[in-house]
N, C-alpha and C positions, 0 to 999 in steps of 0.2 A: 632200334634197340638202345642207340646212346641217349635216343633222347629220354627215355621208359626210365634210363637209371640216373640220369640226371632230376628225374622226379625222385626217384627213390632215394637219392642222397638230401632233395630238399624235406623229404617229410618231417627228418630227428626235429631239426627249428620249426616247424610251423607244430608238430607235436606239441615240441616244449613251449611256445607261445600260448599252445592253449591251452597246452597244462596252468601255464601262471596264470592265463586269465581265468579258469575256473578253478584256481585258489584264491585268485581277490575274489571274485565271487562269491564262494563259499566264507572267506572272512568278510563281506557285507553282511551273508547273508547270516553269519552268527553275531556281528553285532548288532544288527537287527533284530535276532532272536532274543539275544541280550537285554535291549532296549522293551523290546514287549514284555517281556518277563519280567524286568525292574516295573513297569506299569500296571503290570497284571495286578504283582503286589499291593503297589500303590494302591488301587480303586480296589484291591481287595479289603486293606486294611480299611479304606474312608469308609466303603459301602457297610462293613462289620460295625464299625462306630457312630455311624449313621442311624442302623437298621438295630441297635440294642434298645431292649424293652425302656424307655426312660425312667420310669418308677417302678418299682417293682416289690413288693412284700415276698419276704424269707422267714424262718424259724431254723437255725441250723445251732445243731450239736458241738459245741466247742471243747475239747480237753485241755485243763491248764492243772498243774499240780498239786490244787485241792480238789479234783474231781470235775466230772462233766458238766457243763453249764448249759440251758437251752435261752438262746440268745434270740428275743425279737428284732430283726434288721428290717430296715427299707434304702433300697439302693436307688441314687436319684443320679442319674445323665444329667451333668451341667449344660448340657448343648443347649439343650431347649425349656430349661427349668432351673431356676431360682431359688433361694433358700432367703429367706428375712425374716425378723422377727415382728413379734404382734401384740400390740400392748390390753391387755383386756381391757374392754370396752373404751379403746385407742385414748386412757389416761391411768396416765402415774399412778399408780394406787388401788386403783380399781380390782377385780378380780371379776375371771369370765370360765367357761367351761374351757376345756381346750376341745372340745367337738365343734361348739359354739364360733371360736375363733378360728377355727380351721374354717368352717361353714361360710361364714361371713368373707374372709379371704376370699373364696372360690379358690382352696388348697386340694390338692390332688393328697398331700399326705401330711404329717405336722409331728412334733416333738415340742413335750415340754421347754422350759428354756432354763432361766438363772433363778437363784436363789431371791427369795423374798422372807417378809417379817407375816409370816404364816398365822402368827397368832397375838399379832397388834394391828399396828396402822399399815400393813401389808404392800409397804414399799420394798421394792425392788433392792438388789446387792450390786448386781453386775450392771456393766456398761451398756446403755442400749439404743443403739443408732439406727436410725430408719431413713432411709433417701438422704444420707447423707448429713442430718441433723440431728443431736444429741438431746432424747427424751431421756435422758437418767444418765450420769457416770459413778461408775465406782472406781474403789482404790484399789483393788485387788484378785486375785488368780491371774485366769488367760483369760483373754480375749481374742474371739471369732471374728474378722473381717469378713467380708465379700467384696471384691473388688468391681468395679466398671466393668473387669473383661471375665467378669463372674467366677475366678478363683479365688480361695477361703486360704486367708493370711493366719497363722497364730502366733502372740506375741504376749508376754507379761507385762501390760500397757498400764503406763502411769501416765492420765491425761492433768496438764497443768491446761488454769484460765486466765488472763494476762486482760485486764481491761484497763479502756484510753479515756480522756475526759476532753473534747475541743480536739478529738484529731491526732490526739498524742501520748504514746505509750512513755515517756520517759517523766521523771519525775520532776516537777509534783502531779500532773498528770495522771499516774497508773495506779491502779490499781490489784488488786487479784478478788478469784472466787473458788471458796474451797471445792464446787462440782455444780451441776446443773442438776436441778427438781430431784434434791434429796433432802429432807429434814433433820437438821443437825441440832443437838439440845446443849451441844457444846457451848461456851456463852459468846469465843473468839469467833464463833463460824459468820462468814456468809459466804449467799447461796442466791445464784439466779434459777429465776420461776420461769419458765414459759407455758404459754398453752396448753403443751403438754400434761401437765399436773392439776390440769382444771381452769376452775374461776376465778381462784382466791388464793393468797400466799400471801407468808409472815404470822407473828404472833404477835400476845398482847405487849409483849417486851420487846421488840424487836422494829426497828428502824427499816421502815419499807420503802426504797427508792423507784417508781414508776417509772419505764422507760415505754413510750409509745414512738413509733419511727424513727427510733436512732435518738428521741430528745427526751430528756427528763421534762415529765408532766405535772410530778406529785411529790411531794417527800412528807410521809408522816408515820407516828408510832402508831404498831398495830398493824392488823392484817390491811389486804388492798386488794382490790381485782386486777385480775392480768389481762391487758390488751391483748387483742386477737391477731393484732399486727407491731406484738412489744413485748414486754417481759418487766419483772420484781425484780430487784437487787433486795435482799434481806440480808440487814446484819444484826446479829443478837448483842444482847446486851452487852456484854463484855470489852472491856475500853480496846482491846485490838480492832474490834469488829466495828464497834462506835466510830472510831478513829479514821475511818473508812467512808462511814456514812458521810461524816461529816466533812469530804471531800465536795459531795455532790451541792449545786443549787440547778433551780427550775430554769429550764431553756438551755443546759449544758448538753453539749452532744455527745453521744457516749456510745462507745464499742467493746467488742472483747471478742478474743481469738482465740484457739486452741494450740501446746506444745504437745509433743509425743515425745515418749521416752520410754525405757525397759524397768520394769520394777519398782521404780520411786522414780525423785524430784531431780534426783543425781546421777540416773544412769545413762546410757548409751540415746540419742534421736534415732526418733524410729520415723518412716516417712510413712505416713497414714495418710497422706492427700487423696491416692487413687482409692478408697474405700468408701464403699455404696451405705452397704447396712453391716450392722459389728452385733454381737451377743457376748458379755463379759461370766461367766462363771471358772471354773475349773477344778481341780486343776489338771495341767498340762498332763495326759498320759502319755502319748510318744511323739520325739520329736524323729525325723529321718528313719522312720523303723524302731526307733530304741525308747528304751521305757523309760520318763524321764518326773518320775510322780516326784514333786518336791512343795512340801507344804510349806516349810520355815521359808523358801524363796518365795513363795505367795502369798506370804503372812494369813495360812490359814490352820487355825488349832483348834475346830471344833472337833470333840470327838467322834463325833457323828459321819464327820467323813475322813478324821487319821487313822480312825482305829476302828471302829463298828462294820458290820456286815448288813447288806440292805439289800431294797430295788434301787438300782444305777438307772441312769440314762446318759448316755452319750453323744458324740457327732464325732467324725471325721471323714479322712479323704484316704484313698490308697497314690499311687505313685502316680495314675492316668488319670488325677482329679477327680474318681469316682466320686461322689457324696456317700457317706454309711450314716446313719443314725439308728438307734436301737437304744432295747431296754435288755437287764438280765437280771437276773435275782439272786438275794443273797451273796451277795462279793464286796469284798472290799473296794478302796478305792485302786488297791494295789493291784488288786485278782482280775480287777475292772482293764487295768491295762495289758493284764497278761492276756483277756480274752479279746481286746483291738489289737493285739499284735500279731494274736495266730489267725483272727479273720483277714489281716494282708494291711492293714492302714498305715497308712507313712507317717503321717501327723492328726492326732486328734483329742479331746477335752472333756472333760467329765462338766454333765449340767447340773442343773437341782435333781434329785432323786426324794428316798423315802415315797411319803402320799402324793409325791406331785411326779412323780414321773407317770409318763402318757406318753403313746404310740397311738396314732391314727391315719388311718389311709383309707380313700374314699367312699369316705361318711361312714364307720365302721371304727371303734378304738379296738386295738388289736394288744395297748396296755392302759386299762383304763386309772388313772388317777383319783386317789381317794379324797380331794380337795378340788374347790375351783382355785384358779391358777392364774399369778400378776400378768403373765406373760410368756406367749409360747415362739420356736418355729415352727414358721410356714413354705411348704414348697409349690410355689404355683409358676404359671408359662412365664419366662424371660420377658421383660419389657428393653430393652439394651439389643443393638443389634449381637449374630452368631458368629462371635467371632471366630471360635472354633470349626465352625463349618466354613468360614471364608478363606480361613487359614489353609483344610484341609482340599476346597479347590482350587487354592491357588498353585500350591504346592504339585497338586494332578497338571494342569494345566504348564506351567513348568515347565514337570519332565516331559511331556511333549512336544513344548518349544526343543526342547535339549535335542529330544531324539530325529526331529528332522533337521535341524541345524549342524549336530554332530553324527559321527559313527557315520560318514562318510555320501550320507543321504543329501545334504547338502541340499533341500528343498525350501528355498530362505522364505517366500513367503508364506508358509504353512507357519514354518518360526515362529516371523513377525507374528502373524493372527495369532498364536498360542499365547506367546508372550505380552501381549497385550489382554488377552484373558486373564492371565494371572497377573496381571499390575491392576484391573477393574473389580476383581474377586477383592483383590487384596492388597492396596496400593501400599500401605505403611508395612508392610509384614515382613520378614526375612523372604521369602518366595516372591512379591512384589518387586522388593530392590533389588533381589538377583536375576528379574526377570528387565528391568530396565536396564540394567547392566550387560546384558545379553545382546538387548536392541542397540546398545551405544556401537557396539563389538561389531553386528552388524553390517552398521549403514555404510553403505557402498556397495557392499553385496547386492 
């Protein structure tokens, strides 16, 4: 009997022992639960952003306070798809269909692009950069980047040209250019020619400097052909421009470089390094959600786009980098912004409109354009590795180092393996270095 209750008095503690032990258990087994749930999420959200149509045609119903607008969209996933511009028939001046230049591309969809001289020598206005190298600059609106890691910068970009003589930007050495393959009749201008523009660059008045591989080849008045591996320095008659000229002799080695800045000559450095391909028109509809339409800060006062109502074409992005481009009819440039702001866009730019606005998506114009066109976008496969998809497994991979390492699982090398997946996905990335960080913490375990 004593001994029966000698058990009975030991029961309460070993009870209470296993009561505690099946409450850490049960708190494993909810941070556990915790832990799958924060991953659930995760590969919820990657596999949603993964699995969205990439391109996609819309026609949606907009209300803004002159009434309902039907809005042509095409919504392009940056993941796996690119946006650049296309020069008709790939020179300065030229003019091409925008079906035609989408075709050629192998474009899944396209948008008009920048303003041109419609009804002269049908150069181009805006800025237009392709891989990196400057087929046109202009002086004015916004300008469209795309970056290396394929996100769309916009900025009121004033590109300055700064050229060296022998090596050396200082003077007497430097000189300047008012822009790249634009025709100035100003008498002060000069202007470098490259390939881009053709064959041929300069006038009958106009002092034409050759450069073939970095060296001056030619100097003479009158037009000249442009090297295929070189460029024209044109300067017009005008004694600034002369003055200029007459810097160069044959066999001098010669360079030039590009500055960035906001609005003109004098404003803020803007960093443009990491930018692939740029499209210059505008102007600016919404910066961070807000309607930010300013003509006198883009030096633009045609009334054609201060004041007149038309067919728009536009481009922007919403907050998750979407891509939007579209056409809408009859709106101002103003109304134009009130309708990118109720379809969700964070930042985005007004292109050419009127007869040149175009919508196209595979092989089909869905706004067809009443003119052939200097220049369109094009949205075709990324050639740049996905960074966003590396990002987006590195970051899964991660929280799975996390979760066996932490919340009391304590399974180190499951960790290690994780964590070394997400430093392979995505060695330079915030999820990479937090995942190296993890393994330093580690080692010993």
């Amino acid at each position: 009997m004593k001994r029966l209750m000698d058990k009975i008095q030991l029961l309460p503690g070993k009870m209470q022992g296993l009561t505690g032990k099946i409450q850490r258990l049960t708190g494993k087994m909810q941070e556990l639960t915790t832990c799958l749930f924060v991953l659930i999420l995760l590969f919820s959200t990657i596999s949603i952003a993964w699995a969205q149509t990439p391109v996609t045609p819309k026609t949606i119903a907009v209300n803004i306070p002159s009434g309902a607008k039907q809005v042509k969209v095409i919504y392009v996933n940056l993941t796996d798809w690119e946006i650049r511009p296309v020069l008709a028939k790939n020179t300065v001046g030229a003019t091409e269909s925008l079906a035609a230049m989408a075709a050629r591309s192998g474009a899944v969809a396209a948008v008009n692009g920048t303003f041109f001289n419609s009804y002269s020598d049908m150069q181009p206005h805006g800025t237009l950069q392709i891989e990196g190298n400057f087929a046109h600059t202009g002086t004015n609106g916004t300008t469209m980047g795309v970056t290396t890691a394929n996100n769309l910068v916009f900025e009121n970009l004033f590109i300055g040209i700064e050229g060296s003589i022998n090596d050396s930007f200082e003077w007497p050495n430097n000189w300047y250019a008012w822009g790249i393959n634009h025709i100035y009749t100003v008498p002060a201008a000069v202007v470098i020619f490259t390939p881009a523009k053709g064959k041929t660059a300069g006038s009958q008045a106009a002092t034409s400097i050759v450069v073939k591989n970095g060296e001056v080849i030619d100097i003479r008045k009158g037009i000249a052909s442009i090297p295929p591996d070189g460029y024209v320095i044109t300067a017009n008659s005008g004694a600034a421009a002369q003055k200029v000229a007459n810097m160069f002799r044959i066999g001098d080695r010669v360079g030039y470089r590009y500055t960035y800045k906001q609005v003109d000559k004098n404003g803020q450095p803007v960093n443009w390094d990491e930018v692939r391909h740029a499209l210059g028109a505008g102007p600016r509809l919404l910066t961070a959600g807000r309607i930010t339409v300013d003509f006198k800060k883009e030096r633009m006062t045609d009334p054609k786009l201060t004041t007149y109502k038309g067919l728009r074409s536009f481009i922007g992005v919403d907050k998750n980098g979407l891509l939007v481009m579209g056409t809408v009819g009859s709106v101002s440039v103003r109304e134009l912004a009130e309708v990118a702001q109720k379809l969700g866009l964070y930042n985005a730019m007004n292109l050419d409109g009127g007869a040149s606005s175009g919508l196209y998506y595979q092989g089909k114009l869905l706004t067809t354009p009443g003119r052939l066109l200097s220049n369109s976008l094009v949205v075709v496969k990324r050639t740049t590795p996905v960074v966003k998809q590396q990002s987006a497994r590195a970051k899964a991979y991660y929280g799975i180092g996390l979760c066996y390492s932490a919340w009391q699982v304590k399974d180190y090398d499951q960790a290690r393996e994780y964590f070394n997946k997400a430093i392979e996905a995505d060695p330079n990335g915030p999820a990479g270095r937090n995942a190296k960080e993890q393994l330093t913490k580690l080692s010993g375990k």
